[in-house]
Biotite code that builds the C-alpha atoms (Angstrom):
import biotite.structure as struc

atoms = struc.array([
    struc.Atom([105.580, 192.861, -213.530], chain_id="A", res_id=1, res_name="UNK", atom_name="CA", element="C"),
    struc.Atom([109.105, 191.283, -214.531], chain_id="A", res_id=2, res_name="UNK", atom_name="CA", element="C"),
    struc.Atom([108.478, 190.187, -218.147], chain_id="A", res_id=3, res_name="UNK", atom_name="CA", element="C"),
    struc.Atom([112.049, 189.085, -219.097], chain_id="A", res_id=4, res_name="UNK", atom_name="CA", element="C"),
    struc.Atom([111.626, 186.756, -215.556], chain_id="A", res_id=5, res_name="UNK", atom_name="CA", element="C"),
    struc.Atom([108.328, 185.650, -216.819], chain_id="A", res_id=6, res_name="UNK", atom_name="CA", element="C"),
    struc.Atom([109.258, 184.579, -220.498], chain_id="A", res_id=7, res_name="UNK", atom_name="CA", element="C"),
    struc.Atom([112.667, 182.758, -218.817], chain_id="A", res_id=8, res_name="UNK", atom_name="CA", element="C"),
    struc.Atom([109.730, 180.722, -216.872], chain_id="A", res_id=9, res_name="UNK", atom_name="CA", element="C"),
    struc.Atom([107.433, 179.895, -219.555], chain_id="A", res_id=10, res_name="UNK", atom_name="CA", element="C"),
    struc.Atom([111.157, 179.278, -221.743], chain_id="A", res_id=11, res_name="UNK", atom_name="CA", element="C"),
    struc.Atom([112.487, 177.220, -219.222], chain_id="A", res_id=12, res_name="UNK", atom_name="CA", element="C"),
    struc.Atom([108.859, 175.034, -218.774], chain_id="A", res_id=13, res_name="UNK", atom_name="CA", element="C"),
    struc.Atom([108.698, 174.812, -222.746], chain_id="A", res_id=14, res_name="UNK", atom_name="CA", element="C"),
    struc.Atom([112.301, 172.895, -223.542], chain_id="A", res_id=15, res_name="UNK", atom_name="CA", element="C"),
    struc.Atom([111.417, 170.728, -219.539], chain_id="A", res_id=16, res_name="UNK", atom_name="CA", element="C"),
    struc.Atom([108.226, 169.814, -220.924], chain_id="A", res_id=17, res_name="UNK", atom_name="CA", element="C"),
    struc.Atom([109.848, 168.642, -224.403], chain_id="A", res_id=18, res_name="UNK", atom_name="CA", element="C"),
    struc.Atom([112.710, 166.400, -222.886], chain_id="A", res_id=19, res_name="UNK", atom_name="CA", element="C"),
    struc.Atom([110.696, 165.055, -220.287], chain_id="A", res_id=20, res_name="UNK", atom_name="CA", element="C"),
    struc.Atom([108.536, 164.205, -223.223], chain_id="A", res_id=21, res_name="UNK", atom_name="CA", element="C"),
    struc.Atom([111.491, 162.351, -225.122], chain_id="A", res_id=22, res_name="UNK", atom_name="CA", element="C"),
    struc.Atom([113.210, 160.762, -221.843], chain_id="A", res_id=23, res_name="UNK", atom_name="CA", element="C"),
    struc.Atom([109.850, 160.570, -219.768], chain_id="A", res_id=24, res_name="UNK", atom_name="CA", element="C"),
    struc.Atom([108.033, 158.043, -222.892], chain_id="A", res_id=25, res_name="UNK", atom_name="CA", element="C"),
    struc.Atom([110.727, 155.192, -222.746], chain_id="A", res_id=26, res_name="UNK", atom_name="CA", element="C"),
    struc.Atom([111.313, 155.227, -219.174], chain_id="A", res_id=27, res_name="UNK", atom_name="CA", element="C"),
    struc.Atom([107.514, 155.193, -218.476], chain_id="A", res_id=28, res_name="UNK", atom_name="CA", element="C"),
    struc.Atom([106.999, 152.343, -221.428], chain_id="A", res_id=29, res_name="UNK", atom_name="CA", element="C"),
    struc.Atom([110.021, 150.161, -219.117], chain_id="A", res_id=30, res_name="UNK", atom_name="CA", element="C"),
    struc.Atom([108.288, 150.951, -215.425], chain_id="A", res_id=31, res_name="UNK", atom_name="CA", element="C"),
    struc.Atom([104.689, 150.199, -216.936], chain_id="A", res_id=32, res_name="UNK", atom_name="CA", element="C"),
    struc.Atom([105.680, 146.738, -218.694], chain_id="A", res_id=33, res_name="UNK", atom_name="CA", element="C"),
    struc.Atom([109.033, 145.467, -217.576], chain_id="A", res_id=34, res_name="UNK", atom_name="CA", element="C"),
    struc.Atom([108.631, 142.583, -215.249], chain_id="A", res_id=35, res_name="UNK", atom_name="CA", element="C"),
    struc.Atom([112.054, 143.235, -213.787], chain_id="A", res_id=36, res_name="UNK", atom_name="CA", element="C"),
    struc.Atom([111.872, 142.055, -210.027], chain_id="A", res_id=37, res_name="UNK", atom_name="CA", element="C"),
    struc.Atom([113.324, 145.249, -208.612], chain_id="A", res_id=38, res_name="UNK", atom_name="CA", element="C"),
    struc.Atom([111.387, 147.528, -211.008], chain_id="A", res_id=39, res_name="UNK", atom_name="CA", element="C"),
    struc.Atom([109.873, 149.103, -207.818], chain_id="A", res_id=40, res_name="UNK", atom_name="CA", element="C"),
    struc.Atom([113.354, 150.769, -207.361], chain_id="A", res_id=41, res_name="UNK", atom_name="CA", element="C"),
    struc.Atom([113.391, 152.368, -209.972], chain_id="A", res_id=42, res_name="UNK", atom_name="CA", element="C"),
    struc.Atom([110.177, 153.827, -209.817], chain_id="A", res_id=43, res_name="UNK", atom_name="CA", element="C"),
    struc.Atom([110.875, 155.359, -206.164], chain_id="A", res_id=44, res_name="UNK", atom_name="CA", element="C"),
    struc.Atom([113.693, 156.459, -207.333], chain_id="A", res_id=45, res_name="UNK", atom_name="CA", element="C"),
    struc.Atom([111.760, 158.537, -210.225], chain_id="A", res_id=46, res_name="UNK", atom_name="CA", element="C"),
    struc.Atom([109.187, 159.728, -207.288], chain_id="A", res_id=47, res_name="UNK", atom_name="CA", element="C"),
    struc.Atom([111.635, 160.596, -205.023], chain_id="A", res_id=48, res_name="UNK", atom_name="CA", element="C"),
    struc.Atom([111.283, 164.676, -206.602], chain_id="A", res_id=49, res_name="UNK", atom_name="CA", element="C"),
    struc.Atom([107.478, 164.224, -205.169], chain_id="A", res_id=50, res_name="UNK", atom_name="CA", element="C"),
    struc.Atom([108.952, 164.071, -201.498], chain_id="A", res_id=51, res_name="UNK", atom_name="CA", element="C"),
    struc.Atom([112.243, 165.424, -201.839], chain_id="A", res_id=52, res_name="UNK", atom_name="CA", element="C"),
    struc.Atom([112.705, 169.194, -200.209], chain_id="A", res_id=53, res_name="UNK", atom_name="CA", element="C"),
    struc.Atom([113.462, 171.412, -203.539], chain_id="A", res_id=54, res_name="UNK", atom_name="CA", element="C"),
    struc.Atom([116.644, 172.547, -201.590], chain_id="A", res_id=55, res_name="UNK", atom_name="CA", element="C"),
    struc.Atom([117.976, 169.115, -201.236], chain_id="A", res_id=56, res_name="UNK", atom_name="CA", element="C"),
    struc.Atom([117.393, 168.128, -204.925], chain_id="A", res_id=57, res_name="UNK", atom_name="CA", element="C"),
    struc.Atom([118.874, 171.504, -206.017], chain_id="A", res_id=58, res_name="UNK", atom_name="CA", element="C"),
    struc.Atom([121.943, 171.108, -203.729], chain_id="A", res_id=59, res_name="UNK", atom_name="CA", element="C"),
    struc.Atom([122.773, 167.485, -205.470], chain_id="A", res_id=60, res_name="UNK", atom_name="CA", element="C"),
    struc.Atom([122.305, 168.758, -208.911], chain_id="A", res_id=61, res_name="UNK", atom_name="CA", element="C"),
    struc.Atom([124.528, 171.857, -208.186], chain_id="A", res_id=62, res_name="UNK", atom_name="CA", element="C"),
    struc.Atom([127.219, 169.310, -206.365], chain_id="A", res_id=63, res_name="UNK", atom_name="CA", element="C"),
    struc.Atom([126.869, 167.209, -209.717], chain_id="A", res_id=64, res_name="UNK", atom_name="CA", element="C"),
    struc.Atom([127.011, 169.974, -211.941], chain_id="A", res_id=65, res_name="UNK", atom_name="CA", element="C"),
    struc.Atom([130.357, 171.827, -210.244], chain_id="A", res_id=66, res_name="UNK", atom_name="CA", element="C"),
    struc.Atom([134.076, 171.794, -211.539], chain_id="A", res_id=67, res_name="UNK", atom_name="CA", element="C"),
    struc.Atom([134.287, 169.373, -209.034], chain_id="A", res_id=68, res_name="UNK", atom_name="CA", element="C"),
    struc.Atom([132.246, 166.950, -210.572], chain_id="A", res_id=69, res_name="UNK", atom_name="CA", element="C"),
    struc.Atom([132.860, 164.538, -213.523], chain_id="A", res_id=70, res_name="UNK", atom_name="CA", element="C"),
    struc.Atom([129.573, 165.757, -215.407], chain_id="A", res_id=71, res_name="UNK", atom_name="CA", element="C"),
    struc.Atom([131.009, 169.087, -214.419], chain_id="A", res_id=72, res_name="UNK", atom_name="CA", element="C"),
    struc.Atom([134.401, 169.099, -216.122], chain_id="A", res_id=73, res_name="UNK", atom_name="CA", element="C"),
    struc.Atom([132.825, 167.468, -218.782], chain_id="A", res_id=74, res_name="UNK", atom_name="CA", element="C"),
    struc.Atom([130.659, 170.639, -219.896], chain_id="A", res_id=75, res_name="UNK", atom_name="CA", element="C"),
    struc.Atom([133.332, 172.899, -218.736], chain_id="A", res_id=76, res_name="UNK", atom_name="CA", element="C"),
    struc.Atom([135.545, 170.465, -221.854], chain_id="A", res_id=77, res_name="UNK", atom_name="CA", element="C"),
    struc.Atom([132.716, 170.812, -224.240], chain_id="A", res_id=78, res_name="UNK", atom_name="CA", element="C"),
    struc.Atom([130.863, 174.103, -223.600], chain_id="A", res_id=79, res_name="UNK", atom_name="CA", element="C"),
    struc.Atom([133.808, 176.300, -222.469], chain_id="A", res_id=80, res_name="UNK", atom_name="CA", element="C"),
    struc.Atom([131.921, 176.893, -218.851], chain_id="A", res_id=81, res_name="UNK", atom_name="CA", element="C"),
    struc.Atom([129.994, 175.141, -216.596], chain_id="A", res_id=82, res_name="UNK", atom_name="CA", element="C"),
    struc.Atom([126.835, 174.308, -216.083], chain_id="A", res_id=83, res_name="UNK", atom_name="CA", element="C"),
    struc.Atom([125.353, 175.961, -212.670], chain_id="A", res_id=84, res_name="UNK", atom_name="CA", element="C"),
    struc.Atom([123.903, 179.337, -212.654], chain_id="A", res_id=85, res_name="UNK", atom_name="CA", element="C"),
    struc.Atom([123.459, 178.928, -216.678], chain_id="A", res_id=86, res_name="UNK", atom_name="CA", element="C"),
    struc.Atom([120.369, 177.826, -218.458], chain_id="A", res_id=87, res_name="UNK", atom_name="CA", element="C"),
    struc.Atom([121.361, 174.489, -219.778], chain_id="A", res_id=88, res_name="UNK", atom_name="CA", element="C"),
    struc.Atom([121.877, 173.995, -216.123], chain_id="A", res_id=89, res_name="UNK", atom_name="CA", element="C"),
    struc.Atom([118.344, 175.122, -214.830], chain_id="A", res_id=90, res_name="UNK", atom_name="CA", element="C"),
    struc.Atom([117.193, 172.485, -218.111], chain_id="A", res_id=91, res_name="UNK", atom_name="CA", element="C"),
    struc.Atom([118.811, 169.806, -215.959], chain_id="A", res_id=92, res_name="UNK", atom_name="CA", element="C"),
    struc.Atom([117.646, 170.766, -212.783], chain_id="A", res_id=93, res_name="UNK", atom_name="CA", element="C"),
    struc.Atom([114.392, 171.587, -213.748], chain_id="A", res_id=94, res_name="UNK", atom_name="CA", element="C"),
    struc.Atom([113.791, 168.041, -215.829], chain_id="A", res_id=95, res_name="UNK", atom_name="CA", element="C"),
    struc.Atom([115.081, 165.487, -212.486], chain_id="A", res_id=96, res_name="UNK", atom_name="CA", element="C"),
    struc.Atom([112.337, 167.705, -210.639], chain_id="A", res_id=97, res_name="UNK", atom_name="CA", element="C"),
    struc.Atom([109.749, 167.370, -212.984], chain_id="A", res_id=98, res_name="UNK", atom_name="CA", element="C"),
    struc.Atom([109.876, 163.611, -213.519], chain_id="A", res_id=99, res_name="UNK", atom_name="CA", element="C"),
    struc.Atom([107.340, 162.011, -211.343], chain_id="A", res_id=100, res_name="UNK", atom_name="CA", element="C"),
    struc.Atom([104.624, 165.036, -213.112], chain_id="A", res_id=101, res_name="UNK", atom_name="CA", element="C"),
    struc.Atom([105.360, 163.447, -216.814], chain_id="A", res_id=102, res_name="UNK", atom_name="CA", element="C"),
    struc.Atom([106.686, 159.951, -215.936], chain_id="A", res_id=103, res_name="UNK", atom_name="CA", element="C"),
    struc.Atom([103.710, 158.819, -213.821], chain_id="A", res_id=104, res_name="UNK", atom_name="CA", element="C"),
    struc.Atom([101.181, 159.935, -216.203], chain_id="A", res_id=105, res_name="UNK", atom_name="CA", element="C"),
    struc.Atom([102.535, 158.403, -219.131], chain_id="A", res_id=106, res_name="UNK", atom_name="CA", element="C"),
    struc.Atom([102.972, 155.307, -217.442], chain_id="A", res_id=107, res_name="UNK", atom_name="CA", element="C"),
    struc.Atom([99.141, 154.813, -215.969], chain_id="A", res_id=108, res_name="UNK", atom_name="CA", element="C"),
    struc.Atom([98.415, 155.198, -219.116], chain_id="A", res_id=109, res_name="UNK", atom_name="CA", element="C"),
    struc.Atom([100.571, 152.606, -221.022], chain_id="A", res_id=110, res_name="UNK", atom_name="CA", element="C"),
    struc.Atom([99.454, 150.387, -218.187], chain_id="A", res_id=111, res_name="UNK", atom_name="CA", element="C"),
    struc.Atom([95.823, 150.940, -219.020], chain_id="A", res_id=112, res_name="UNK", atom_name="CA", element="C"),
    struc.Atom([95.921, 149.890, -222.736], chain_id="A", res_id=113, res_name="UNK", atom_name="CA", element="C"),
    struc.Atom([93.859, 146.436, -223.058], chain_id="A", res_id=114, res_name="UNK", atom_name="CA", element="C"),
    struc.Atom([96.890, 143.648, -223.002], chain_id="A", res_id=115, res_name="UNK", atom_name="CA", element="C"),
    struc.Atom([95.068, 141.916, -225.544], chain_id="A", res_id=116, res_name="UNK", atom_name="CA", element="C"),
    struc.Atom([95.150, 144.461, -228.310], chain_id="A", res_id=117, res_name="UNK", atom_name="CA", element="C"),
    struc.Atom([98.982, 144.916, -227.807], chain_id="A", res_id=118, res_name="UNK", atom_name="CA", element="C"),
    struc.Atom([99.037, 140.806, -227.762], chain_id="A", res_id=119, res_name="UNK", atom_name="CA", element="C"),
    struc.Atom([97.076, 140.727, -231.099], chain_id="A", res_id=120, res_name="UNK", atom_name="CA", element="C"),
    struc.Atom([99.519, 143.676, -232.646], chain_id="A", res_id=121, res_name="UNK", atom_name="CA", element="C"),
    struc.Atom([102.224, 141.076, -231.935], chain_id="A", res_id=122, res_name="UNK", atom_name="CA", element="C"),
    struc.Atom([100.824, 138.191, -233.484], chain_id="A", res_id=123, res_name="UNK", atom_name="CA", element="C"),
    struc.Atom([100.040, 140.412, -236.871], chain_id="A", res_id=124, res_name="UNK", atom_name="CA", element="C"),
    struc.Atom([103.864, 140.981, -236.660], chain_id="A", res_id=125, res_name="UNK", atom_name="CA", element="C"),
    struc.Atom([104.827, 144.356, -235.421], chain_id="A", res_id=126, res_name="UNK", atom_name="CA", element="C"),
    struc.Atom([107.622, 144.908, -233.694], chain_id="A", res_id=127, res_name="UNK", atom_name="CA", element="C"),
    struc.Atom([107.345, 146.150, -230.321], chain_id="A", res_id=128, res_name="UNK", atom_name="CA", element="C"),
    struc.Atom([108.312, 149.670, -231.868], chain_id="A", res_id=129, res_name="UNK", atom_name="CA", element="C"),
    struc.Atom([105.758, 149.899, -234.215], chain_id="A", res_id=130, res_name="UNK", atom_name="CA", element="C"),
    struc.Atom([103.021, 148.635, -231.911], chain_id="A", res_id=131, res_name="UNK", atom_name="CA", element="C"),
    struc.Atom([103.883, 151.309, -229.360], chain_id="A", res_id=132, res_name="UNK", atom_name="CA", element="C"),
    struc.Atom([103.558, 154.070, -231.774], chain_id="A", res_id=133, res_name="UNK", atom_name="CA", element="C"),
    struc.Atom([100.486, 152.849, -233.980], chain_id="A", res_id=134, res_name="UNK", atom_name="CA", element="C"),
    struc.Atom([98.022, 150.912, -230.598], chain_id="A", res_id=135, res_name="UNK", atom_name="CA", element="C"),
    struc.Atom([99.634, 151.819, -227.199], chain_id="A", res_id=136, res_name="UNK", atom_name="CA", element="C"),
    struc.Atom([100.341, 155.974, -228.202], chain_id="A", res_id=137, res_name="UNK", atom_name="CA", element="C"),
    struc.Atom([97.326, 156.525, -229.557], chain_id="A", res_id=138, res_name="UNK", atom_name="CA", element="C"),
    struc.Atom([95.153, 155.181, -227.042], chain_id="A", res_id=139, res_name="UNK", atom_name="CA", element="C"),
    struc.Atom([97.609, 157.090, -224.554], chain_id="A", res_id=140, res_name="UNK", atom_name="CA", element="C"),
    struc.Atom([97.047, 160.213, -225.483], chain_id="A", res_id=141, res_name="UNK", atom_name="CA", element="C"),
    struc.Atom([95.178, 161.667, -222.774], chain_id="A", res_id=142, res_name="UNK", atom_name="CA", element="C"),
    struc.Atom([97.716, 160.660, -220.614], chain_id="A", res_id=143, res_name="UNK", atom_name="CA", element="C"),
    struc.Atom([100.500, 161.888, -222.917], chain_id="A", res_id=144, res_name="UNK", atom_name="CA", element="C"),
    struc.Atom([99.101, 165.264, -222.788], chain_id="A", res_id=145, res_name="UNK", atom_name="CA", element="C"),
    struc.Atom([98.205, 165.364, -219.132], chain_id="A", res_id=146, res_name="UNK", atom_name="CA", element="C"),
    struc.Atom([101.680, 164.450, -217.968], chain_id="A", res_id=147, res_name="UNK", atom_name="CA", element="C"),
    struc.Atom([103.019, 166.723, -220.565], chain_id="A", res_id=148, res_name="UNK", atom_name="CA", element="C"),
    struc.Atom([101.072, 169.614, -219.431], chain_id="A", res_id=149, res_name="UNK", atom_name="CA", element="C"),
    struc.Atom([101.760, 168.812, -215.785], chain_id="A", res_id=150, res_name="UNK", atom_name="CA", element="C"),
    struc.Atom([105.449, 168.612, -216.187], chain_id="A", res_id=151, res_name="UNK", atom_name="CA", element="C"),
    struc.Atom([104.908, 172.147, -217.645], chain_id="A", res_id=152, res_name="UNK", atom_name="CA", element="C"),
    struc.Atom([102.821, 173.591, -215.128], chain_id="A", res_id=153, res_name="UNK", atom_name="CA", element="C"),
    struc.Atom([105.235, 172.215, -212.239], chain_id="A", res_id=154, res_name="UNK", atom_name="CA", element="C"),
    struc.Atom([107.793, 173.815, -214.007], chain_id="A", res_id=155, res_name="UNK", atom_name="CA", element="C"),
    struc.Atom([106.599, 177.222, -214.261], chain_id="A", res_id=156, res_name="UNK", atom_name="CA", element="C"),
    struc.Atom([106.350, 177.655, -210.748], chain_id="A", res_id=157, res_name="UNK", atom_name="CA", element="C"),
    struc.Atom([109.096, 176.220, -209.102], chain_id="A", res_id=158, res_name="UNK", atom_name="CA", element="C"),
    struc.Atom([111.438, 178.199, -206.859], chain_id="A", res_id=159, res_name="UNK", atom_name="CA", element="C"),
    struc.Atom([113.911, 176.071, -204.615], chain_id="A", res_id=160, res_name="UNK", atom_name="CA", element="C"),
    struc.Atom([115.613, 174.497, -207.092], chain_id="A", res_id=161, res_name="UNK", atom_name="CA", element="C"),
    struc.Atom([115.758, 177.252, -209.959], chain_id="A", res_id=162, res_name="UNK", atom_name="CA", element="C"),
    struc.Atom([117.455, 179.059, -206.777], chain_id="A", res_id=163, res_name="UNK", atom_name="CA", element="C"),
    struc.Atom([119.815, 176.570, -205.934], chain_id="A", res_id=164, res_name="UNK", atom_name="CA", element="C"),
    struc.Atom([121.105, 176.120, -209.273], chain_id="A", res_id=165, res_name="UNK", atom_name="CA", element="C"),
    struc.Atom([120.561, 179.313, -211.310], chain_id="A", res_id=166, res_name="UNK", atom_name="CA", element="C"),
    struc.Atom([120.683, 181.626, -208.649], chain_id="A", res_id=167, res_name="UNK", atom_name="CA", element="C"),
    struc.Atom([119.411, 185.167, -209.260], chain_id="A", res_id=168, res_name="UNK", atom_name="CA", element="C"),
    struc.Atom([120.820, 186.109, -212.948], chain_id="A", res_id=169, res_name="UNK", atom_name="CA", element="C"),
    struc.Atom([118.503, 188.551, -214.246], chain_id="A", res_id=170, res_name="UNK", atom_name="CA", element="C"),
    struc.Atom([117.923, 187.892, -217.946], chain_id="A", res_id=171, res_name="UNK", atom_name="CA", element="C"),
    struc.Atom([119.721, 184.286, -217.572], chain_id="A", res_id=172, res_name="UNK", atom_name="CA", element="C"),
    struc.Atom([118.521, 182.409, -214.440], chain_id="A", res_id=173, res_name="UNK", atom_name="CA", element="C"),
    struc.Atom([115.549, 184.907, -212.727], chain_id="A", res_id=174, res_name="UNK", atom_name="CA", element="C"),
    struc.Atom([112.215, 182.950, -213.454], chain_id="A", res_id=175, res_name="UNK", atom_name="CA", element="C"),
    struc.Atom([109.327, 184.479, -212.305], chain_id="A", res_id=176, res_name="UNK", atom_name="CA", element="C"),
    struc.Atom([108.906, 183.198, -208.490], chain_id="A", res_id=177, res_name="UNK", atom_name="CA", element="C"),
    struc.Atom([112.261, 184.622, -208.120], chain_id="A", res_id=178, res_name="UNK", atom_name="CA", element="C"),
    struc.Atom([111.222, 187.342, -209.035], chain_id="A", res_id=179, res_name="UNK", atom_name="CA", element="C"),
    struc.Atom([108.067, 187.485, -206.852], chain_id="A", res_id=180, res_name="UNK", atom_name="CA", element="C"),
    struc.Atom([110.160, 186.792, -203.665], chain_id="A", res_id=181, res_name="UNK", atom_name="CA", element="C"),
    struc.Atom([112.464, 189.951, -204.817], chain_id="A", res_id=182, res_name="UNK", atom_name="CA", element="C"),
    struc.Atom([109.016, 191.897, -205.051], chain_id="A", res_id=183, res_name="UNK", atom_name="CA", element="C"),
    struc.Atom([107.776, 190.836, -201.653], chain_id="A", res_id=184, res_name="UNK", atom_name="CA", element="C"),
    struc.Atom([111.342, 191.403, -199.865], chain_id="A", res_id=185, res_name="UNK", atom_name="CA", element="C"),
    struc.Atom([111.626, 195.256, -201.449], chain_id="A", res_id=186, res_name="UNK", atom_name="CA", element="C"),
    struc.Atom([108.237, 195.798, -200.286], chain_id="A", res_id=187, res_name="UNK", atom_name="CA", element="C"),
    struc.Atom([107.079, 196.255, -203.892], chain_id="A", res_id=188, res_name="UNK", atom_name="CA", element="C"),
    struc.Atom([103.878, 194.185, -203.213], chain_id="A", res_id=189, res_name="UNK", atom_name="CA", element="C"),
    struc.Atom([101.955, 195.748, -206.450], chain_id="A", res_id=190, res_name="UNK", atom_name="CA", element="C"),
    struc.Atom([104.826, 193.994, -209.003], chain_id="A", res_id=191, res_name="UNK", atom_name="CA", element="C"),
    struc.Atom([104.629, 190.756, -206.749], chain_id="A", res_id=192, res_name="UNK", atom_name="CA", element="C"),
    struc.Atom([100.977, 190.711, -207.289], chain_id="A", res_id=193, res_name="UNK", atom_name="CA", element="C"),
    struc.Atom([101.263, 191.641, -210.958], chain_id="A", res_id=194, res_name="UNK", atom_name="CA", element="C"),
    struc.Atom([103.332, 188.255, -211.631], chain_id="A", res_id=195, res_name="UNK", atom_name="CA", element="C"),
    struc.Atom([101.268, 186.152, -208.846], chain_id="A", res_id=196, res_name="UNK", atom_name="CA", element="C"),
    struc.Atom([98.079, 187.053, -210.688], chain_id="A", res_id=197, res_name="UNK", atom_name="CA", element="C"),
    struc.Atom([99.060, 185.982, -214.203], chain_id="A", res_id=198, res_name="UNK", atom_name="CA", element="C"),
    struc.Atom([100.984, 182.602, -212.940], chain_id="A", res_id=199, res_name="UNK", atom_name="CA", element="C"),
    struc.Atom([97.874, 182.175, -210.699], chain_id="A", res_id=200, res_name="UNK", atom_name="CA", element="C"),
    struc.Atom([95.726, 182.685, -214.109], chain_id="A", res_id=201, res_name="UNK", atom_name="CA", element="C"),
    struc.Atom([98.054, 180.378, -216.343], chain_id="A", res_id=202, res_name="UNK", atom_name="CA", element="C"),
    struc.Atom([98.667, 177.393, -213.574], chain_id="A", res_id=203, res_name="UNK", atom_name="CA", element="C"),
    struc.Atom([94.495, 177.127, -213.296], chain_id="A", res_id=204, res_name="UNK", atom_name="CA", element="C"),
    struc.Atom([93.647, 177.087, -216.826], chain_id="A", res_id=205, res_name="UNK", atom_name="CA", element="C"),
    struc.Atom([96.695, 174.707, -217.406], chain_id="A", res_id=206, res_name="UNK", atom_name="CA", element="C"),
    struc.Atom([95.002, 172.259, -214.647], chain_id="A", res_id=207, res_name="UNK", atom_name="CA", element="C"),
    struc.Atom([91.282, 172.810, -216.169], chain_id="A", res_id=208, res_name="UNK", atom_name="CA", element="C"),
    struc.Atom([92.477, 171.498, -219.838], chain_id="A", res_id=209, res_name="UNK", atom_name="CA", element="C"),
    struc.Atom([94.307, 168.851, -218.039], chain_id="A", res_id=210, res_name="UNK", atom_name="CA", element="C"),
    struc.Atom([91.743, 167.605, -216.124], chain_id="A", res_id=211, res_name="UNK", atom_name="CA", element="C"),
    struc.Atom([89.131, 168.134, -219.327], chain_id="A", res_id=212, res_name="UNK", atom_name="CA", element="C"),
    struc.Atom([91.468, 166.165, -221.630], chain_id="A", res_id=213, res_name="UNK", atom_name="CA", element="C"),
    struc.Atom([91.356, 163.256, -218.436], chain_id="A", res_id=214, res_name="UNK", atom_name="CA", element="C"),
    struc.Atom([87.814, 163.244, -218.355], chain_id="A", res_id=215, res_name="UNK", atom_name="CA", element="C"),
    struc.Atom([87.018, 163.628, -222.076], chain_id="A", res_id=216, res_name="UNK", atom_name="CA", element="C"),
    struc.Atom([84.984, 166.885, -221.396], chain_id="A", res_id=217, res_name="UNK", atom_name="CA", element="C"),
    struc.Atom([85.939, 168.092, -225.143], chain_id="A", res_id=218, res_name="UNK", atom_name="CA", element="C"),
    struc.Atom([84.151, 164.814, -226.805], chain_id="A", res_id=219, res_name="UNK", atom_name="CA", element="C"),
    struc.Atom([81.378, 165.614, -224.680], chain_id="A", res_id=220, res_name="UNK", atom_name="CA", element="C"),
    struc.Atom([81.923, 169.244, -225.382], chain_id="A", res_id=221, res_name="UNK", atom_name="CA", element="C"),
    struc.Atom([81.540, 168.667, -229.010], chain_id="A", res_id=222, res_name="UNK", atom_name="CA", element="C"),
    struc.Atom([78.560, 166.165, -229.390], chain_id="A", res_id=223, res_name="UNK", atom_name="CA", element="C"),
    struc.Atom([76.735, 168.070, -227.198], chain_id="A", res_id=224, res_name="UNK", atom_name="CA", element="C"),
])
């Protein structure tokens, strides 16, 4: 079992899973009340990581990340080196392909708050900041936390575009699917299964307090 691969993973989910959190609440608050006409754009655009071959989506973000690149000679100005095959750049990589997972969530449900207690917080005279954070967050929460755990999850496991970006750095860029398909290609099937096992383990109990905290098992849980 690869444990340096293994804590990059659950490193690299961690910081997605917070700055999809940040950038993932305002853009989901815009595509869940803006009335914009072409809103619908935007959204697709935001799903497109659903659809979207890893490979593709990791070849884009390494074309927009190289010296090439205006995003790219930016960090190389500012950092000292570039962003591909660096963490900062698997960050980026890893938070356009975890979008939809935290976005959607967090979106269904804004959307789901009753209109008329957002209406009333208005007419008491909140601003639109302050009735986000005391009506439309709180009675998000389940949503909050199921696209925040999602986004984690997804992360944890991805492969195609951790590859494409990071490449195979032990101790810098090797999460731990890359380092299951180096177990299964030297034939060392017992350390593949080793690191299957426990992100087998962690991705199902991940989905069970998801889908628990969507279906209000722990009220039920704890009146019972």
């Amino acid at each position: 079992m690869d444990l340096p691969a293994i804590w990059l993973s659950v490193r690299l989910a961690a910081t997605t899973m917070a700055v999809l959190v940040v950038v993932g609440i305002p853009l989901a608050y815009w595509t869940a009340f803006s009335r914009w006409r072409w809103k619908f754009l935007v959204e697709a655009v935001i799903a497109l990581p659903i659809v979207l071959p890893p490979t593709v989506l990791g070849f884009y973000v390494l074309v927009a990340l190289g010296p090439a690149a205006p995003l790219g000679r930016l960090s190389v100005r500012l950092l000292g080196h570039g962003l591909p095959f660096s963490f900062a750049g698997l960050v980026i990589a890893s938070t356009l392909y975890s979008l939809p997972f935290a976005v959607q969530p967090f979106s269904a449900a804004f959307a789901a708050v009753e209109p008329r207690l957002i209406e009333a917080a208005w007419c008491l005279g909140e601003s639109r900041l302050r009735t986000f954070l005391r009506v439309i967050a709180p009675l998000s929460a389940r949503g909050i936390v199921a696209g925040a755990v999602l986004s984690f999850a997804h992360t944890l496991g991805e492969f195609g575009v951790v590859l494409m970006v990071g490449g195979n750095i032990p101790g810098v860029t090797r999460t731990a699917s890359i380092a299951i398909y180096d177990a299964v290609q030297a034939l060392d099937y017992r350390a593949a299964a080793g690191t299957s096992l426990l992100l087998l383990t962690v991705s199902f109990v991940i989905l069970v307090v998801t889908y628990a905290v969507q279906r209000g098992a722990w009220t039920v849980w704890r009146t019972s």
